[in-house]
C-alpha positions in Angstrom: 73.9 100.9 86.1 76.7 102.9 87.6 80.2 102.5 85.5 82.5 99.7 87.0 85.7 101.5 88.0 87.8 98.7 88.6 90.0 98.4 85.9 92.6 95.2 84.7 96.0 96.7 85.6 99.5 95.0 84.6 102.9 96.5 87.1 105.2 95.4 84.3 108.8 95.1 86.1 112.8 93.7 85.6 112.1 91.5 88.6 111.0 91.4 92.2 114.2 91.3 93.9 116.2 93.7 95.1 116.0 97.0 97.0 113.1 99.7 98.1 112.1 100.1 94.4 111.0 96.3 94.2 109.2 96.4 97.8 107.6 99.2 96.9 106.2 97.3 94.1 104.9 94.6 95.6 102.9 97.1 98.1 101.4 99.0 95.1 99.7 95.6 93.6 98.5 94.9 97.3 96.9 98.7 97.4 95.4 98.5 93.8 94.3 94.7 94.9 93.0 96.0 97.7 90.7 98.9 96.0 89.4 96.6 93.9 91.5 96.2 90.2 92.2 93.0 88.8 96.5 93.0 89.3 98.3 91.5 87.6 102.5 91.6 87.8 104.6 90.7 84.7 108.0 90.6 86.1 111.2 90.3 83.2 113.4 88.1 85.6 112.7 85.1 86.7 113.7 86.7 90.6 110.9 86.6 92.8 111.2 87.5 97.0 109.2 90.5 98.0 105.7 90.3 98.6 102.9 90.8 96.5 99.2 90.7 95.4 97.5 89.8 92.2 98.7 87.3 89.2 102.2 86.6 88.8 103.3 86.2 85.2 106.9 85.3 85.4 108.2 86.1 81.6 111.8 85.6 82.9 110.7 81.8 83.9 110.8 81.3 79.7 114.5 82.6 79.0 117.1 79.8 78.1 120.4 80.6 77.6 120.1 81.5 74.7 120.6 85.1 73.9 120.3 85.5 70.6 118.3 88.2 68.9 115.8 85.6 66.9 115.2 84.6 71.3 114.8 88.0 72.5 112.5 88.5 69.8 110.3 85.8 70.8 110.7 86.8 74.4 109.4 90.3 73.5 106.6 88.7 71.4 105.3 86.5 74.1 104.8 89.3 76.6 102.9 91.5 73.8 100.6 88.2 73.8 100.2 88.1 76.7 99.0 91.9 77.5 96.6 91.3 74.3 94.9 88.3 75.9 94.1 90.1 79.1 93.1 93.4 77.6 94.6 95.4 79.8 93.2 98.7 80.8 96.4 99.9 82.1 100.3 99.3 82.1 102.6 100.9 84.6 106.0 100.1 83.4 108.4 100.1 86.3 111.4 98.8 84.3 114.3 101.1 84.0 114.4 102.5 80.6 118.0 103.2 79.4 118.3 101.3 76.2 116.8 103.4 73.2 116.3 100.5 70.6 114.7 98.5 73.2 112.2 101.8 74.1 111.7 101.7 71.0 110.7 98.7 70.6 108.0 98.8 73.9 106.4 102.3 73.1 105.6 100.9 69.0 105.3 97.3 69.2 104.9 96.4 72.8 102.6 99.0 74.3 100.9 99.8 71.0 97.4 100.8 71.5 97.5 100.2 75.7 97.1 103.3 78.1 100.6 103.4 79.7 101.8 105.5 82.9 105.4 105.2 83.0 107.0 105.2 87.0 110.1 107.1 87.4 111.6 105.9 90.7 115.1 108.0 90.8 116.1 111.3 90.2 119.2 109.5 88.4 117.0 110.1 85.2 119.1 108.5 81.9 118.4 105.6 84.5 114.7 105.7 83.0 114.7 107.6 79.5 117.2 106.5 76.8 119.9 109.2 75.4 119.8 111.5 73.3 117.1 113.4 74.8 116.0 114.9 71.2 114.9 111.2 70.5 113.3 110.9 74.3 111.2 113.6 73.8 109.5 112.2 70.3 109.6 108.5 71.7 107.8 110.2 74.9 105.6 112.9 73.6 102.4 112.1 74.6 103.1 109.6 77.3 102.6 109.9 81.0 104.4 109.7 84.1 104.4 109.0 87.7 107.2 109.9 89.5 107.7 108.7 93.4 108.5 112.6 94.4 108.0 116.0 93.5 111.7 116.9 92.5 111.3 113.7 90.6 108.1 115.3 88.3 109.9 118.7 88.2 112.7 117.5 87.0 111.0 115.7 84.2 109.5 119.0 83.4 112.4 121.1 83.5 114.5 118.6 81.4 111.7 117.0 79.0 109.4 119.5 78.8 107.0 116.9 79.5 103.9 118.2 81.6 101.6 115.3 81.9 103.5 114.1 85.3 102.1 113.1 88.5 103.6 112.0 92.0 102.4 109.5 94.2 104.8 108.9 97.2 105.7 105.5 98.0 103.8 104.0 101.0 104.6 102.3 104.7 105.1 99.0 104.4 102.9 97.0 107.1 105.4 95.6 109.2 105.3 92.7 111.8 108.0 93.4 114.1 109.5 90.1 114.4 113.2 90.4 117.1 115.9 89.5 115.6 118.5 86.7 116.4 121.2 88.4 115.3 123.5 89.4 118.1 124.0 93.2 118.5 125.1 96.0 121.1 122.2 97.5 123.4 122.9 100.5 121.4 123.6 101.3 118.1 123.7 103.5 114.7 122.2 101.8 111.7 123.2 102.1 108.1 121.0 100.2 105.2 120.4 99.0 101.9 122.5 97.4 98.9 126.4 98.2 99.6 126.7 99.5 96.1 128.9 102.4 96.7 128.2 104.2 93.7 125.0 104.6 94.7 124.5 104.5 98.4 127.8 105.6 99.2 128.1 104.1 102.2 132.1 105.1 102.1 130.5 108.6 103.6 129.3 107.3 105.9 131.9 105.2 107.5 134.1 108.6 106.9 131.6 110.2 108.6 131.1 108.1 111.7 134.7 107.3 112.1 135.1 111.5 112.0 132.4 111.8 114.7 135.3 109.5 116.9 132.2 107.9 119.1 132.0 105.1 121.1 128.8 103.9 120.0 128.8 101.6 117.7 127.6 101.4 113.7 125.6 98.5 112.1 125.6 98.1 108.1 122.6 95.9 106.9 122.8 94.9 103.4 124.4 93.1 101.1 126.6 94.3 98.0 129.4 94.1 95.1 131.1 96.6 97.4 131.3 95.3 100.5 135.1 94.4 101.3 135.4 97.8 99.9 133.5 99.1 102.3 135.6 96.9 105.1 138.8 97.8 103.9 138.3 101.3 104.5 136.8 100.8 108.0 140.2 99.4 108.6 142.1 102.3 107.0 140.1 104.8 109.2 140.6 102.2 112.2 137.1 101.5 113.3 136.8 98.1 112.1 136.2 97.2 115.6 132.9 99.7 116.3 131.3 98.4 112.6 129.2 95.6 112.6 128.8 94.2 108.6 125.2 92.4 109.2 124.7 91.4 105.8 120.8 91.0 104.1 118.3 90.2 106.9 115.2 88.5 106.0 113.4 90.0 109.5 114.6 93.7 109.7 112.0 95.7 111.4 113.5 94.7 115.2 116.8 96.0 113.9 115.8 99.3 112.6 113.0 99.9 115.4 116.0 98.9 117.9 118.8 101.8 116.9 119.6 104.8 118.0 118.9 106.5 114.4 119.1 105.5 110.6 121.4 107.0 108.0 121.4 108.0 104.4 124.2 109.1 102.7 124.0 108.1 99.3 124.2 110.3 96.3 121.0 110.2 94.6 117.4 108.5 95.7 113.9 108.7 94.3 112.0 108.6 97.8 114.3 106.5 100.1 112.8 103.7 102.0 115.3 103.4 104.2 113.9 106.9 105.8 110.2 105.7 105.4 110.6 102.3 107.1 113.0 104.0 109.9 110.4 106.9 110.5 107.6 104.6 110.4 109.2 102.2 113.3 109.7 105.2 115.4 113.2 105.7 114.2 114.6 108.8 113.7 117.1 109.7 110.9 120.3 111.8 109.9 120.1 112.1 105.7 122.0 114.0 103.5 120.0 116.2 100.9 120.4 114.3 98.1 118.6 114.5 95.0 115.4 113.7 95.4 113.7 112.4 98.8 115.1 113.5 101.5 114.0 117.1 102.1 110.1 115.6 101.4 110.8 113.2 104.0 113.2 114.6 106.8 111.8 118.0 108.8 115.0 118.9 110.2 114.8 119.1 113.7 111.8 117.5 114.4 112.2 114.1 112.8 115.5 114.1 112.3 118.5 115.7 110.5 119.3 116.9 107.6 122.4 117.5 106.0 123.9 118.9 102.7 125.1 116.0 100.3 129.1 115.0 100.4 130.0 117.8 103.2 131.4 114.8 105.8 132.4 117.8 108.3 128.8 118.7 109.0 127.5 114.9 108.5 130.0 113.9 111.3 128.8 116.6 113.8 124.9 115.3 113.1 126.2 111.8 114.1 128.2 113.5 117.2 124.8 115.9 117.8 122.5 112.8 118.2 124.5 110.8 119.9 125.1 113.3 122.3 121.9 115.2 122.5 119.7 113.0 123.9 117.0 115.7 124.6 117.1 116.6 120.4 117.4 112.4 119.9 113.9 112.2 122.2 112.3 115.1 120.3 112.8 113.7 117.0 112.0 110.2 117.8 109.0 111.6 119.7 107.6 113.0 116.5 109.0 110.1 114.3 105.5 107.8 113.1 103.4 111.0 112.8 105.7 112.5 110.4 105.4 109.9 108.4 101.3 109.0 108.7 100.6 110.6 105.8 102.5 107.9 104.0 100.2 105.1 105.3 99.0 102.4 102.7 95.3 103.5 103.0 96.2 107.2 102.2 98.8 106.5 99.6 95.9 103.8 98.0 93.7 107.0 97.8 96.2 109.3 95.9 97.0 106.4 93.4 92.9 106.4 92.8 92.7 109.6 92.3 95.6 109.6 90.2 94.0 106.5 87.9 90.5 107.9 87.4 92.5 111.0 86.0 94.2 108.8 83.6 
């Protein structure tokens, strides 16, 4: 008989909640679902919104209040269990990994005797391998990693000396483009994504757009510990009355298949959904080349623009370029969903089979 290839897979994960990390999460156990590997999703946190496929095994639904180490010992015990009664054949921990004690409790106790791939989703890197990096690199050794770019992967190389790394972009969502009820202009700029500034730095943006002194209009969808941050220095740079603060939307698609063009500004990424999604709705996009994404996503001039990180002089004349250009606007937006069709679920499901029969 020919060998079964469909293998019990666990997506361990904090949560899913959040931003393009956790949606990207949910599509992965719908494209392993969907080629034919028993899924199931073990999420830390008992928050639960995006879509996905498989079991659900909601660890975070057992935490009380109390936070006591003899607790979070138990809580660590009873997800051991359960990865022992189901036998995985493989864990892809999607956590971020800061904490050293607690990595070291996963990689001997935890994970002891499973095959585990470990995703890397940001370039921000302490963000998934705990300090000192002496320590990493023993912890580590022999493990392997999936990282959502190829910066991502070289990175780990140049900085671990870890070789065993693989990338596997993240895919298209499949969208139904529902229109939205929220009242907008005819015409607009759109900025997305958590208004957490030390991340997205959406404070470039607005500096940027209010630079460009245009008439059309800027959107910012999302919602965020930062956000009267964010609307106090609209005001300072007087363009309160041009930005419109949407706040999380539940039915996006219209919105971002409706502007003019998306923007990224923020100051690192791992492969930026915002771009993805935009590009995929026919969108085109103005991002700066942050570390990592961007420049794997964006062909400058064809699908969009491109821009160095943190220089707001030539992010400003981008905005002014495409609002202005509308010959270079049509071009990009022209070429918008093919530049991204290599990024389609069906294609993406094939490198992440490729990638587990190699495991």
């Amino acid at each position: 008989m020919p060998k079964d290839t469909h293998n019990k897979i666990a997506l361990v994960t904090i949560s899913l909640a959040g931003g393009g990390a956790e949606r990207s999460l949910g599509i992965l156990s719908t494209m392993l679902s969907g080629l034919g590997h028993s899924v199931h999703i073990v999420t830390l946190r008992d928050d639960i919104e995006v879509p996905y496929t498989g079991t659900l095994f909601n660890l975070g639904s057992y935490k009380s209040s109390d936070d006591s180490l003899t607790a979070r010992w138990r809580h660590l015990k009873r997800l051991r269990a359960y990865l022992l009664q189901h036998d995985f054949d493989l864990i892809i921990d999607n956590r971020s990994r800061p904490s050293l004690l607690k990595e070291i409790c996963y990689t001997q106790y935890i994970y002891r005797n499973f095959k585990v791939a470990f995703m890397v989703r940001s370039a921000r890197l302490e963000t998934y391998f705990p300090k000192p990096i002496s320590i990493a690199k023993k912890l580590y050794n022999n493990s392997k990693f999936i990282g959502v770019s190829k910066r991502i992967c070289d990175k780990i190389t140049e900085t671990y000396g870890f070789k065993n790394t693989k990338h596997v972009y993240n895919a298209i969502p499949q969208f139904s483009v529902v229109e939205s009820s929220t009242a907008l202009p005819s015409t607009y700029i759109l900025g997305y994504g958590r208004l957490v500034d030390d991340v997205k730095n959406f404070s470039l943006m607005i500096s940027a757009f209010a630079k460009a002194n245009l008439k059309t209009p800027l959107v910012i969808m999302g919602d965020g510990q930062d956000k009267e941050k964010l609307v106090i220095l609209a005001k300072k740079l007087n363009v309160s009355n041009k930005i419109y603060f949407l706040g999380h939307q539940k039915q996006p698609s219209s919105i971002v298949k409706n502007a003019l063009f998306t923007l990224l500004t923020s100051h690192y990424e791992g492969f930026p959904m915002v771009l993805v999604e935009s590009l995929s709705l026919g969108t085109p996009v103005i991002s700066v080349d942050c570390e990592s994404g961007p420049n794997e996503i964006v062909q400058h001039g064809h699908n969009g623009l491109l821009v160095p990180n943190y220089d707001m002089e030539a992010l400003s004349k981008a905005i002014h370029m495409f609002v202005l250009d509308s010959e270079l606007l049509a071009h990009c937006k022209s070429n918008a969903k093919e530049s991204v069709a290599h990024l389609s679920q069906e294609q993406i499901s094939n490198d992440w089979s490729t990638l587990i029969n190699s495991l």
